[in-house]
C-alpha positions as CSV (number, residue, x, y, z in Angstrom):
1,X,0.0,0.0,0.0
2,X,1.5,3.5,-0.5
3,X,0.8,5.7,2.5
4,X,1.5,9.7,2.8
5,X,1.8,11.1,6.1
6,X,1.5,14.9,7.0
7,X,3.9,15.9,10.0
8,X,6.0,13.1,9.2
9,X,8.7,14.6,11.8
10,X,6.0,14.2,14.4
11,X,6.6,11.5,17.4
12,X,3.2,9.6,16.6
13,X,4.3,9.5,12.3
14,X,7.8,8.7,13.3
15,X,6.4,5.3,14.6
16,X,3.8,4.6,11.9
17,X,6.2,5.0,9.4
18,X,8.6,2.7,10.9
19,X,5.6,0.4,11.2
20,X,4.3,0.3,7.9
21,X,7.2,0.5,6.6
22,X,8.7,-2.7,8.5
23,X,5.4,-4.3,6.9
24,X,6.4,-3.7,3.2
25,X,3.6,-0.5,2.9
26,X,5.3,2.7,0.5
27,X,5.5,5.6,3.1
28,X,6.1,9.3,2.5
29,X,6.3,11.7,4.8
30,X,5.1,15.5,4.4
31,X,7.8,18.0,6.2
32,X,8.9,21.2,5.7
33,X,12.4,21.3,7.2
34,X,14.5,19.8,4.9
35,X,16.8,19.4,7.8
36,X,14.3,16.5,9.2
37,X,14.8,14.1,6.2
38,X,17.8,12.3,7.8
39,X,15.3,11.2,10.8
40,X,12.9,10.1,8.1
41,X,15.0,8.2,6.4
42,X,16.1,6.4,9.3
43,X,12.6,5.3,10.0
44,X,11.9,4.2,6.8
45,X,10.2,6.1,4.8
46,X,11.1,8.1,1.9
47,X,11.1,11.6,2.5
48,X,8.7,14.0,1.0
49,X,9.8,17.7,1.2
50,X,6.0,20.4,1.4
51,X,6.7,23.6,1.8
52,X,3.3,25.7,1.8
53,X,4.1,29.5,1.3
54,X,1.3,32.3,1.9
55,X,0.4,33.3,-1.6
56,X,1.0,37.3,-1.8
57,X,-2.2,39.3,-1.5
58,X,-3.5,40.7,-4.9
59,X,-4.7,43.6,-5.8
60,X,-7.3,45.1,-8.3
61,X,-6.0,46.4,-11.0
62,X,-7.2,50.7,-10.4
63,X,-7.5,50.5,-6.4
């Protein structure tokens, strides 16, 4: 099964992807800190890098 966990630096994911991925499941795990990917890695699964950036505000073209 492939599996995609958000927070996947968090304690809880840490474990479930260590789990699932002990059990032959495809896990990626959402982080932002690229800096975290070495602790993914160790548990297993392979690491997926999200970064969510506030879009800029827009403006009306005249105001």
């Amino acid at each position: 099964m492939k599996v995609v966990i958000a927070g996947g630096h968090g304690k809880v994911a840490l474990l479930l992807e260590q789990l699932l991925s002990r059990r032959g499941d495809v896990v990626t795990g959402l982080i932002r800190n690229p800096a975290q990917a070495e602790a993914l890695e160790e548990a297993g699964p392979r690491p997926g890098s999200w970064i969510w950036r506030r879009p800029p505000p827009t403006r009306s073209p005249g105001i």
